[in-house]
Structures are given as structure tokens and as C-alpha cells.
MIDOLO-302671 format. One record per atom (N, C-alpha, C): x, y, z; atom name; residue number from 0. Coordinates in steps of 0.02 Angstrom, whole numbers, plus 50000, padded with zeros to 5 digits. Example, Ala and Ser with C-alpha at 12.3 -4.5 7.8 and 13.67 -1.06 7.14 Angstrom:
<pts>
<pt x="50660" y="49716" z="50390" atom="N" seq="0"/>
<pt x="50615" y="49775" z="50390" atom="CA" seq="0"/>
<pt x="50660" y="49835" z="50390" atom="C" seq="0"/>
<pt x="50642" y="49888" z="50354" atom="N" seq="1"/>
<pt x="50684" y="49947" z="50357" atom="CA" seq="1"/>
<pt x="50645" y="50002" z="50394" atom="C" seq="1"/>
</pts>
This chain:
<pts>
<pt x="49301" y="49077" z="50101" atom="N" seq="0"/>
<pt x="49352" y="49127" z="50091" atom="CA" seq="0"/>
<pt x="49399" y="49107" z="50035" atom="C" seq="0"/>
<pt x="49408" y="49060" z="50044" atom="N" seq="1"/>
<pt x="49453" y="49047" z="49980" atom="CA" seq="1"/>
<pt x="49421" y="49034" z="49896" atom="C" seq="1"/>
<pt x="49466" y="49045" z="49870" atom="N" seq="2"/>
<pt x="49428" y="49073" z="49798" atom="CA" seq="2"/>
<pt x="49409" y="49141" z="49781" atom="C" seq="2"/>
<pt x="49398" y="49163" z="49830" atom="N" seq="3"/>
<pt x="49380" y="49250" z="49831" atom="CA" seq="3"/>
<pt x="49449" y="49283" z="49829" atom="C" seq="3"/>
<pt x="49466" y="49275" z="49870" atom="N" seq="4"/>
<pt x="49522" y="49311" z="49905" atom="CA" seq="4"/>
<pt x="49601" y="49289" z="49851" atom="C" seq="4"/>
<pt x="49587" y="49229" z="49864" atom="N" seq="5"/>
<pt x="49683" y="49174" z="49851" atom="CA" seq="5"/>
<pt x="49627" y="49131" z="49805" atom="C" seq="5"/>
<pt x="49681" y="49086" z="49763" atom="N" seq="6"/>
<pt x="49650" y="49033" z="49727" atom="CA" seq="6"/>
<pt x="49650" y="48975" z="49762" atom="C" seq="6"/>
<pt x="49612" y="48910" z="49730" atom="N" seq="7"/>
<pt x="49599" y="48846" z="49773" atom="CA" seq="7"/>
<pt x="49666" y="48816" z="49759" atom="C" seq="7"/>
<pt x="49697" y="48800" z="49786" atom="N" seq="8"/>
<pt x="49775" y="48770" z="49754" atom="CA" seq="8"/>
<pt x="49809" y="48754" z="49825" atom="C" seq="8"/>
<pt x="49864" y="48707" z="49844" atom="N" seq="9"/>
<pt x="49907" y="48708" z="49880" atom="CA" seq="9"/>
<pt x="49947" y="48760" z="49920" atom="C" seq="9"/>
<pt x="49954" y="48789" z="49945" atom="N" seq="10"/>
<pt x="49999" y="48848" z="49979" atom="CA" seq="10"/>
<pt x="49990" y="48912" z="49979" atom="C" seq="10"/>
<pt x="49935" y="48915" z="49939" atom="N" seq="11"/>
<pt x="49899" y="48994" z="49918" atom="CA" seq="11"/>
<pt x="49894" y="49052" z="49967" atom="C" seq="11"/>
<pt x="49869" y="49015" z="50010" atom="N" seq="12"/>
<pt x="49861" y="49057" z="50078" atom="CA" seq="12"/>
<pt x="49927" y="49096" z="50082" atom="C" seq="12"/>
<pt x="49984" y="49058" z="50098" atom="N" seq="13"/>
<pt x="50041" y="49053" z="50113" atom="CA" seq="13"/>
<pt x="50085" y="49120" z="50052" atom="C" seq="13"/>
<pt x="50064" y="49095" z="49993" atom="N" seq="14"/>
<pt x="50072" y="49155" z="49947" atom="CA" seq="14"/>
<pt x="50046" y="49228" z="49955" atom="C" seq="14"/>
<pt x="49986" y="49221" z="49960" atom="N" seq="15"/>
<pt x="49921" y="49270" z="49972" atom="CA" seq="15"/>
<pt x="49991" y="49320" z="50019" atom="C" seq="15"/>
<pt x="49997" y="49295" z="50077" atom="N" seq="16"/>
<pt x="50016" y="49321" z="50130" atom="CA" seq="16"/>
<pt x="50076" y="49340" z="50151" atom="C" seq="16"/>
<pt x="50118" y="49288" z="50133" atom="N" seq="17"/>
<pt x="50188" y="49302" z="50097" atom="CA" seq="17"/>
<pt x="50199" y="49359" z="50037" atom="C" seq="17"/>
<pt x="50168" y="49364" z="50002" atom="N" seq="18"/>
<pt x="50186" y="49402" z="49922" atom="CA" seq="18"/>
<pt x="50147" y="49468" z="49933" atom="C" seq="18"/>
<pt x="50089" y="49476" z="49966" atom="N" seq="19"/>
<pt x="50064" y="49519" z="49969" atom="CA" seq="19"/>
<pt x="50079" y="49556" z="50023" atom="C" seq="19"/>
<pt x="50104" y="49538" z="50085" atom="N" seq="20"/>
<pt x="50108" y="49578" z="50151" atom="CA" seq="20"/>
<pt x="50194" y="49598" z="50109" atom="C" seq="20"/>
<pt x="50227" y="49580" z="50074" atom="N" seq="21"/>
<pt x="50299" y="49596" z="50053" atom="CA" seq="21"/>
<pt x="50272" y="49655" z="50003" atom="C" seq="21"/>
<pt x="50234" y="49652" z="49961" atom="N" seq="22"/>
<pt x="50200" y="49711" z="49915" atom="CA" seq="22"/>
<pt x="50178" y="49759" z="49968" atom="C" seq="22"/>
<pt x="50124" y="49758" z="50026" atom="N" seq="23"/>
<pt x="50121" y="49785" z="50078" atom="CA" seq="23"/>
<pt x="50161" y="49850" z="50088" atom="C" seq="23"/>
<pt x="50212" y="49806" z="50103" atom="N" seq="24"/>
<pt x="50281" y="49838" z="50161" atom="CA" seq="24"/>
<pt x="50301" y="49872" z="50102" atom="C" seq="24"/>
<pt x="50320" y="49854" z="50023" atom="N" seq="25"/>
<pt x="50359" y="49897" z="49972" atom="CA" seq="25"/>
<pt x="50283" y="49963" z="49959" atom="C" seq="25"/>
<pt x="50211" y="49956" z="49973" atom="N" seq="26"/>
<pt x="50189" y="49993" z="49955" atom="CA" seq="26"/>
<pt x="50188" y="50069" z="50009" atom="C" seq="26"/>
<pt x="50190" y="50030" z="50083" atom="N" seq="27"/>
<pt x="50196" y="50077" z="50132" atom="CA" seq="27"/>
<pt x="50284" y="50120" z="50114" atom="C" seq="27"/>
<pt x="50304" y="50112" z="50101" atom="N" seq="28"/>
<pt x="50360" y="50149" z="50084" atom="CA" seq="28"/>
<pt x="50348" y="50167" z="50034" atom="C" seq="28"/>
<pt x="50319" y="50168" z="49969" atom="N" seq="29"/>
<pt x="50328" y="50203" z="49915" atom="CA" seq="29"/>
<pt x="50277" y="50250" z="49954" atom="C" seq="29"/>
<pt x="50224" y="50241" z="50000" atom="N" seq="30"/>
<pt x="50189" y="50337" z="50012" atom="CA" seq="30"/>
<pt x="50203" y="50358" z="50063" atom="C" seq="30"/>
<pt x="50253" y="50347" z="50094" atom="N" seq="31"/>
<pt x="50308" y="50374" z="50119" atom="CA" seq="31"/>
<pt x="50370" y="50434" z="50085" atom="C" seq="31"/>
<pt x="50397" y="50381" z="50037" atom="N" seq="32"/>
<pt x="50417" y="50426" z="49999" atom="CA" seq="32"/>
<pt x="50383" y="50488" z="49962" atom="C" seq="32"/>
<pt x="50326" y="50480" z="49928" atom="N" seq="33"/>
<pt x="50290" y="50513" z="49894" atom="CA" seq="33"/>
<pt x="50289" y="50567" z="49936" atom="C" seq="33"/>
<pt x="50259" y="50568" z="50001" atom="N" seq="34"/>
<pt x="50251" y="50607" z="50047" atom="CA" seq="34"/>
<pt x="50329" y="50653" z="50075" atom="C" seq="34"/>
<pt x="50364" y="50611" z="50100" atom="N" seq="35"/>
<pt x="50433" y="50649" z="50102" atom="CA" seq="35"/>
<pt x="50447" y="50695" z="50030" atom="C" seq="35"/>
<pt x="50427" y="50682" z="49968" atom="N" seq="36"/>
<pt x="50447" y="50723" z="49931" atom="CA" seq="36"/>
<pt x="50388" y="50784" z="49923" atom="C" seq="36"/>
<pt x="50352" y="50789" z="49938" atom="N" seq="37"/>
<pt x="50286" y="50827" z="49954" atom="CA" seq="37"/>
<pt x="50252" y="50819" z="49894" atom="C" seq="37"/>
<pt x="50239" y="50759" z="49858" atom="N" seq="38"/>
<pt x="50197" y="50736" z="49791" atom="CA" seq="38"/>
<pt x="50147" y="50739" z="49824" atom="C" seq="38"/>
<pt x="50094" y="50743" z="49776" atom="N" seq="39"/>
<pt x="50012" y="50745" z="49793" atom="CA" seq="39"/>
<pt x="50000" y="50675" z="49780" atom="C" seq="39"/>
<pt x="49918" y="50666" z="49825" atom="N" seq="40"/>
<pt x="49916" y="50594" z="49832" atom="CA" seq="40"/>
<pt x="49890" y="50542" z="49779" atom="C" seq="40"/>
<pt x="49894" y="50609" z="49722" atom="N" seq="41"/>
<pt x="49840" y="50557" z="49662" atom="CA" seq="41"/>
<pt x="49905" y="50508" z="49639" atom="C" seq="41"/>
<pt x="49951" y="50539" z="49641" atom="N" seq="42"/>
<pt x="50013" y="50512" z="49600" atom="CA" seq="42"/>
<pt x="50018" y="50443" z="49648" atom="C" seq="42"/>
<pt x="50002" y="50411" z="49716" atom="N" seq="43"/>
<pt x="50023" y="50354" z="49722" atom="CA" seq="43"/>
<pt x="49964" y="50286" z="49663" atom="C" seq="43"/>
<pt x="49918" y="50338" z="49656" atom="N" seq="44"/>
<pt x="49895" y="50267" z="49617" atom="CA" seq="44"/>
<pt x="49936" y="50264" z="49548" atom="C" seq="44"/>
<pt x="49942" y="50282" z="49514" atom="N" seq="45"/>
<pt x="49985" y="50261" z="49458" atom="CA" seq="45"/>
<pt x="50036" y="50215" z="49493" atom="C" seq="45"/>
<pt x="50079" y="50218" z="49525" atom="N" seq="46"/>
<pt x="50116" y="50191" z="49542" atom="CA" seq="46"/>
<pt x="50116" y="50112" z="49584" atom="C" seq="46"/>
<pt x="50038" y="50104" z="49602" atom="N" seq="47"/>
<pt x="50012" y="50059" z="49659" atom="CA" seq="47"/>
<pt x="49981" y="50002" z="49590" atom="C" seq="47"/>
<pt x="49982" y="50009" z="49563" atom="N" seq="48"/>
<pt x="49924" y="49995" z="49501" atom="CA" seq="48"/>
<pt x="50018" y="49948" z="49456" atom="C" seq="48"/>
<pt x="50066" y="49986" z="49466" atom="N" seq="49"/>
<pt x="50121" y="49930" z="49423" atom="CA" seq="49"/>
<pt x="50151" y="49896" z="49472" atom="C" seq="49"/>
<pt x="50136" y="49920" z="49547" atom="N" seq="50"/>
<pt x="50172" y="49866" z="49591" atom="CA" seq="50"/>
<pt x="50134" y="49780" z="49603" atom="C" seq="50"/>
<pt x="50065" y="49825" z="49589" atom="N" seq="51"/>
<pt x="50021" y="49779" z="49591" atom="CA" seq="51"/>
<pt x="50021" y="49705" z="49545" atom="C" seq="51"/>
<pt x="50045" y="49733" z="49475" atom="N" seq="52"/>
<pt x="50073" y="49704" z="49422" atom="CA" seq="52"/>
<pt x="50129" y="49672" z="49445" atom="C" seq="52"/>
<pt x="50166" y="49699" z="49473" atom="N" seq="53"/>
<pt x="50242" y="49652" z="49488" atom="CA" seq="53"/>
<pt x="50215" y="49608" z="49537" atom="C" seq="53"/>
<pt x="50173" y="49598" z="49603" atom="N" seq="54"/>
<pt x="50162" y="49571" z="49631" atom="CA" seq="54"/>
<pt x="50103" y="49507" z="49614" atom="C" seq="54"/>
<pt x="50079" y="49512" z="49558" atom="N" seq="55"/>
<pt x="50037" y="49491" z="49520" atom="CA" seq="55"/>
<pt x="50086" y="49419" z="49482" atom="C" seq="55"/>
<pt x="50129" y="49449" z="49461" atom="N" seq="56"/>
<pt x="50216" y="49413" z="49426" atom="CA" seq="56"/>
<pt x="50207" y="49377" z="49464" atom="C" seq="56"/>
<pt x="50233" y="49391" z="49534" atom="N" seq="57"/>
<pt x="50253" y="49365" z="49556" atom="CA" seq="57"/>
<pt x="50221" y="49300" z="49579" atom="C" seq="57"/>
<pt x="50175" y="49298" z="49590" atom="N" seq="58"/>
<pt x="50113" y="49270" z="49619" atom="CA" seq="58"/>
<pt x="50122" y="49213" z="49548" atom="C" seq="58"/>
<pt x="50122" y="49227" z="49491" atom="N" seq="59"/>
<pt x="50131" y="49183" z="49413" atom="CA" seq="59"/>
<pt x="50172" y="49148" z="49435" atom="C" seq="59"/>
<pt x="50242" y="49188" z="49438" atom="N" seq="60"/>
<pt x="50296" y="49154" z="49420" atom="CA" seq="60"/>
<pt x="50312" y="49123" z="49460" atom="C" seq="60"/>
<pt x="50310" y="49123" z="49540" atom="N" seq="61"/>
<pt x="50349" y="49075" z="49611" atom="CA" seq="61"/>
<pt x="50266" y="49044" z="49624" atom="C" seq="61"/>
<pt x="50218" y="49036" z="49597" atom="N" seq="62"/>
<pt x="50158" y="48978" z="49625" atom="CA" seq="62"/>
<pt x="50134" y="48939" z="49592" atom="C" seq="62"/>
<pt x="50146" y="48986" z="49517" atom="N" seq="63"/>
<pt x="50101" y="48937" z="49445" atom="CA" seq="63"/>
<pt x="50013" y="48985" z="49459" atom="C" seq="63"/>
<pt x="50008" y="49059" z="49481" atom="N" seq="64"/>
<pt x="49956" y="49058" z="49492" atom="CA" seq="64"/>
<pt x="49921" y="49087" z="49425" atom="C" seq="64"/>
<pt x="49865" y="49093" z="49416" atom="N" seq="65"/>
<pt x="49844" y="49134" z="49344" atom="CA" seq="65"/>
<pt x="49863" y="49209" z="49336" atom="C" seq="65"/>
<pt x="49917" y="49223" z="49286" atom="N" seq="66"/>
<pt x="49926" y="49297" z="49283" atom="CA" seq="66"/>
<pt x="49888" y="49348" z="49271" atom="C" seq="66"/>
<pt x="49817" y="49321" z="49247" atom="N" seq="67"/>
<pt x="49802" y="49384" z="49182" atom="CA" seq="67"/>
<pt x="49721" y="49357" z="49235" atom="C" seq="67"/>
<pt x="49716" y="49368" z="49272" atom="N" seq="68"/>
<pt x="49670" y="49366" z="49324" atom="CA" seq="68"/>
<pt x="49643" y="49428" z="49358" atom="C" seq="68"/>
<pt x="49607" y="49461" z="49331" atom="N" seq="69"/>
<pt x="49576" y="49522" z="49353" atom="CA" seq="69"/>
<pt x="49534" y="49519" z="49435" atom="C" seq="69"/>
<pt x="49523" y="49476" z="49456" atom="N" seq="70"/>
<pt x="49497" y="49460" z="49513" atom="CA" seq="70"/>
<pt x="49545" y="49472" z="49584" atom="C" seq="70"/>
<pt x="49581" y="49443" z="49571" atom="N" seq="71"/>
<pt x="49652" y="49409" z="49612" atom="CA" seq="71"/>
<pt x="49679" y="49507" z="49621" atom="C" seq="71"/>
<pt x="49698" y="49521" z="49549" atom="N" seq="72"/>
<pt x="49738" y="49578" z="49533" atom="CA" seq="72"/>
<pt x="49692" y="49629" z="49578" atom="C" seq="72"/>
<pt x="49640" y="49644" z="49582" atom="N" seq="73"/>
<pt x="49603" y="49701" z="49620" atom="CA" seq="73"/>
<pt x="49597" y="49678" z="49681" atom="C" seq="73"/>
<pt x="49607" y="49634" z="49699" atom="N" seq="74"/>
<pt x="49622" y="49618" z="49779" atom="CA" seq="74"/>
<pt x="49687" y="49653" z="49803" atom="C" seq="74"/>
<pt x="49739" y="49610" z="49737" atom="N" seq="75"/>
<pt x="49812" y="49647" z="49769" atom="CA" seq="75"/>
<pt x="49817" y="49732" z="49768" atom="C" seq="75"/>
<pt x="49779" y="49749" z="49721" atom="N" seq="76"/>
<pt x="49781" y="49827" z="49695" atom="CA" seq="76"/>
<pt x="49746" y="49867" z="49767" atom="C" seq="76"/>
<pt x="49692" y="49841" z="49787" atom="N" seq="77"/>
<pt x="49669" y="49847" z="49837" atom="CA" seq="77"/>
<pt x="49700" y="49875" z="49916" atom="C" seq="77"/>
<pt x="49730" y="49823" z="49915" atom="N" seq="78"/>
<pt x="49790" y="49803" z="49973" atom="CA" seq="78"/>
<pt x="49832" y="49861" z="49970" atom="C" seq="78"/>
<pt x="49846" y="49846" z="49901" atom="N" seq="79"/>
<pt x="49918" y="49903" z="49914" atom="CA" seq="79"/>
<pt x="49897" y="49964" z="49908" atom="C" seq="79"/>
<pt x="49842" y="49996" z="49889" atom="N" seq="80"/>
<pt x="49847" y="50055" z="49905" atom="CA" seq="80"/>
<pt x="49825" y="50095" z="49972" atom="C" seq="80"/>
<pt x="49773" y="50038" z="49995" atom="N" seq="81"/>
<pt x="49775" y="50060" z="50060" atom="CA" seq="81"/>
<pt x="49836" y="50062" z="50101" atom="C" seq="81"/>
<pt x="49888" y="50014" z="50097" atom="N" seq="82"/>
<pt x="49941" y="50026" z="50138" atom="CA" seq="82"/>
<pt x="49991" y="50075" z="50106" atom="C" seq="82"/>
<pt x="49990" y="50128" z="50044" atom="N" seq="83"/>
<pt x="50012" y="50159" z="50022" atom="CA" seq="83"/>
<pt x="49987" y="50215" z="50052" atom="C" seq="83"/>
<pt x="49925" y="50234" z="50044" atom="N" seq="84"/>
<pt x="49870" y="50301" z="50085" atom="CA" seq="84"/>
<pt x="49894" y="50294" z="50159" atom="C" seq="84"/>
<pt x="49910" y="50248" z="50185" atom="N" seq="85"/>
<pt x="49929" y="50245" z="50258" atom="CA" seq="85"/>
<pt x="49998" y="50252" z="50270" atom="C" seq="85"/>
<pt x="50042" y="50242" z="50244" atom="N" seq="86"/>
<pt x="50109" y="50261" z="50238" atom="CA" seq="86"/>
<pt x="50104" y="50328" z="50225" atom="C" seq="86"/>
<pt x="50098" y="50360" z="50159" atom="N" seq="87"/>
<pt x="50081" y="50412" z="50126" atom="CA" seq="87"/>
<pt x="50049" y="50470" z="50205" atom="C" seq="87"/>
<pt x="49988" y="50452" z="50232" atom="N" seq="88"/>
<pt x="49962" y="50481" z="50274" atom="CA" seq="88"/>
<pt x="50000" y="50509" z="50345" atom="C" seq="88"/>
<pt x="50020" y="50452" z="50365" atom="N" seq="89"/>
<pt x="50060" y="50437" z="50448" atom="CA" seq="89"/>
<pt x="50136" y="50485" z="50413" atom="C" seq="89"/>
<pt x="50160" y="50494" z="50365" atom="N" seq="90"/>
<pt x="50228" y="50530" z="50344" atom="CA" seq="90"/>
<pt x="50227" y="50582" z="50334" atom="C" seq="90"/>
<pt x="50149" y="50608" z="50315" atom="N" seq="91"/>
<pt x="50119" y="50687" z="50304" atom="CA" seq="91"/>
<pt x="50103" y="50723" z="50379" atom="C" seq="91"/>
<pt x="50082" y="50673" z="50415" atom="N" seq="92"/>
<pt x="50043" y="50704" z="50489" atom="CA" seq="92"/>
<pt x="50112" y="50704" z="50518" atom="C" seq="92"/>
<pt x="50174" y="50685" z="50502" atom="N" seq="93"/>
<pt x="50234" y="50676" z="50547" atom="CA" seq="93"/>
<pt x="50292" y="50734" z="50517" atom="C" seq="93"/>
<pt x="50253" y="50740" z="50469" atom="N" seq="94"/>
<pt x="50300" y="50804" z="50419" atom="CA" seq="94"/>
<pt x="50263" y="50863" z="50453" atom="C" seq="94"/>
<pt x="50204" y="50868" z="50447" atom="N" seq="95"/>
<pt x="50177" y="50938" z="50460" atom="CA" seq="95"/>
<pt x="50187" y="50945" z="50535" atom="C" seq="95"/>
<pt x="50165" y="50901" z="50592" atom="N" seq="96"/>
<pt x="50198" y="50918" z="50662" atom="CA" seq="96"/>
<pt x="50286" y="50915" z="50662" atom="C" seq="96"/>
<pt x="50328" y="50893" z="50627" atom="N" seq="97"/>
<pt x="50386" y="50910" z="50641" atom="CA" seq="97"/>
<pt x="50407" y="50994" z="50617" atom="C" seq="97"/>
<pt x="50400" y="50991" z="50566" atom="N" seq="98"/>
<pt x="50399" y="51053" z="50500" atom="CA" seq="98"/>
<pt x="50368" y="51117" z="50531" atom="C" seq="98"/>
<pt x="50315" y="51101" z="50566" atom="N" seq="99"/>
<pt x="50269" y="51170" z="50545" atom="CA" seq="99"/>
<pt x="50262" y="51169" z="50625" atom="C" seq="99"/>
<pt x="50316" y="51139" z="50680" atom="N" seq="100"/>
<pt x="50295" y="51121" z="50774" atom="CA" seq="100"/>
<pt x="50245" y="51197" z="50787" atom="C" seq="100"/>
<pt x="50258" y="51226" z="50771" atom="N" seq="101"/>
<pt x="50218" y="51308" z="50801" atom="CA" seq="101"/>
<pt x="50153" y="51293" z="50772" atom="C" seq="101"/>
<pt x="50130" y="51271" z="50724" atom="N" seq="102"/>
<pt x="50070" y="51285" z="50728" atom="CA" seq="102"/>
<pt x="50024" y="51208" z="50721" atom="C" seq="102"/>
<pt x="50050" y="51167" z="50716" atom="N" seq="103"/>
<pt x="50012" y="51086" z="50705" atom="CA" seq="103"/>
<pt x="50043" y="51061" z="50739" atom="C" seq="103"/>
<pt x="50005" y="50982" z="50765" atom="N" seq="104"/>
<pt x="50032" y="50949" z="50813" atom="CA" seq="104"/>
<pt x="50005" y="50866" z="50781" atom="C" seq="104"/>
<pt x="50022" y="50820" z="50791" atom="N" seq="105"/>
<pt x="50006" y="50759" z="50768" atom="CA" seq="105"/>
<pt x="49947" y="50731" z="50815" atom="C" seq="105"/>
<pt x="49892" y="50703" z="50771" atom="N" seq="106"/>
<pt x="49829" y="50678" z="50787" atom="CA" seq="106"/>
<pt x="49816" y="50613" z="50775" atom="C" seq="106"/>
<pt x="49851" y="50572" z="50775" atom="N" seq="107"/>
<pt x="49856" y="50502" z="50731" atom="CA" seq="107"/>
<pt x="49877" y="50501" z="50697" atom="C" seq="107"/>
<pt x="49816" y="50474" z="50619" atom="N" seq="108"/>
<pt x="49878" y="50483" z="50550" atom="CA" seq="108"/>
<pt x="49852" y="50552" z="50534" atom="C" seq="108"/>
<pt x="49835" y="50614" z="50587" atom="N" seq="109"/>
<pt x="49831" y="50677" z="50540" atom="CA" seq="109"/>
<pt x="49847" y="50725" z="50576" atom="C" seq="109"/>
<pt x="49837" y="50764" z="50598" atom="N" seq="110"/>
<pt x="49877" y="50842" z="50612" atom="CA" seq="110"/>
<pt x="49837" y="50899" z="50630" atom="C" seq="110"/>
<pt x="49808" y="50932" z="50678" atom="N" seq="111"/>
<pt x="49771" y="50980" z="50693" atom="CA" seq="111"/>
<pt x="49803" y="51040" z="50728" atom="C" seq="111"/>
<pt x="49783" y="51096" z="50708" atom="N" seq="112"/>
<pt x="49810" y="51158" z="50730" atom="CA" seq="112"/>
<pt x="49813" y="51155" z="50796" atom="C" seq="112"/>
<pt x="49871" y="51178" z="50842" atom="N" seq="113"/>
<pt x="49889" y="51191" z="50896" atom="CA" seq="113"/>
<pt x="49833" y="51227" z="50938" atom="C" seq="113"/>
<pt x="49832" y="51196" z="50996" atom="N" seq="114"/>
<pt x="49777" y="51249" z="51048" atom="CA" seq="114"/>
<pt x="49701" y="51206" z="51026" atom="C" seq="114"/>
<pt x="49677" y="51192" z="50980" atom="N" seq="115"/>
<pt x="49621" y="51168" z="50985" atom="CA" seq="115"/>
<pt x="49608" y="51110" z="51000" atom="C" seq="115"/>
</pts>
């Protein structure tokens, strides 16, 4: 697992998991927001794609890890957009059963017409 995922180095793990579950948590709120503002969902990737970059920084600048690492970077890119689509998702299924109570009702992260 290691090498794939995190680099071979001292504390990596520790980074990996630290830096990325913190990118995580900032990505689940940015499709949250997206969603509270009723943006469509293409627009979180542009946005998942420079956090990714900052979290990428970050990963450089507080470990010494390789910046310009395309490997590493589509892991984090990875990550965050799934927890962006899932934020994004769970805020839409909670908008449309609050918003629309007469005719949708919450199904998980989605929303199905009332009565069926």
C-alpha cells in the first residue's frame, strides 16, 4: 500500500490522513455550498481540481513531499471529489425534501416522490 497511495518516507501515512481527510471536510462543504446555491454539479469539479492543488502544497510544503507529482495529485483529486459529490448530494436530497415537503421526501443521499 504504500507508494501507491502516500510516499515511502517517515510520517506519510500521518500526512496522507491528516492533509487529506482536512481537504475532505473543506471539499464536503464546498458541495454543500454549491448545492445550497442551486449550482449544477459539473461546476464542483473545477473547483475540486484547485483544492486539490492547495492540498497538494500542502503536502510540499509541511512534509518535503514531491509537488509536481501526478500520481499522489489524482489520488487527492480523487478523494475530494467524491467527498464533494457526497456533500453536494446529501444537501440536494435535504433541499428538495425540505423545499418541495408536498411532493418529495428524503431517501438517503436522494429524494423520491411522495406516496411511492
Amino acid at each position: 500500500m504504500d507508494g501507491w497511495i502516500w510516499p515511502d518516507h517517515d510520517y506519510a501515512w500521518l500526512a496522507f490522513f491528516v492533509l487529506d481527510g482536512l481537504g475532505a471536510a473543506a471539499a464536503v462543504a464546498t458541495g454543500r455550498a454549491f448545492a445550497r446555491s442551486w449550482s449544477p454539479q459539473w461546476q464542483i469539479a473545477p473547483a475540486m481540481i484547485v483544492l486539490a492543488a492547495g492540498v497538494q502544497w500542502l503536502h510540499f510544503a509541511l512534509f518535503q513531499e514531491d509537488l509536481l507529482s501526478l500520481q499522489y495529485y489524482m489520488v487527492t483529486l480523487v478523494i475530494l471529489l467524491a467527498a464533494a459529490f457526497f456533500g453536494y448530494q446529501s444537501m440536494r436530497a435535504r433541499q428538495m425534501s425540505t423545499q418541495y415537503s408536498w411532493a418529495f421526501e428524503k431517501s438517503g443521499l436522494n429524494w423520491r416522490a411522495r406516496g411511492n
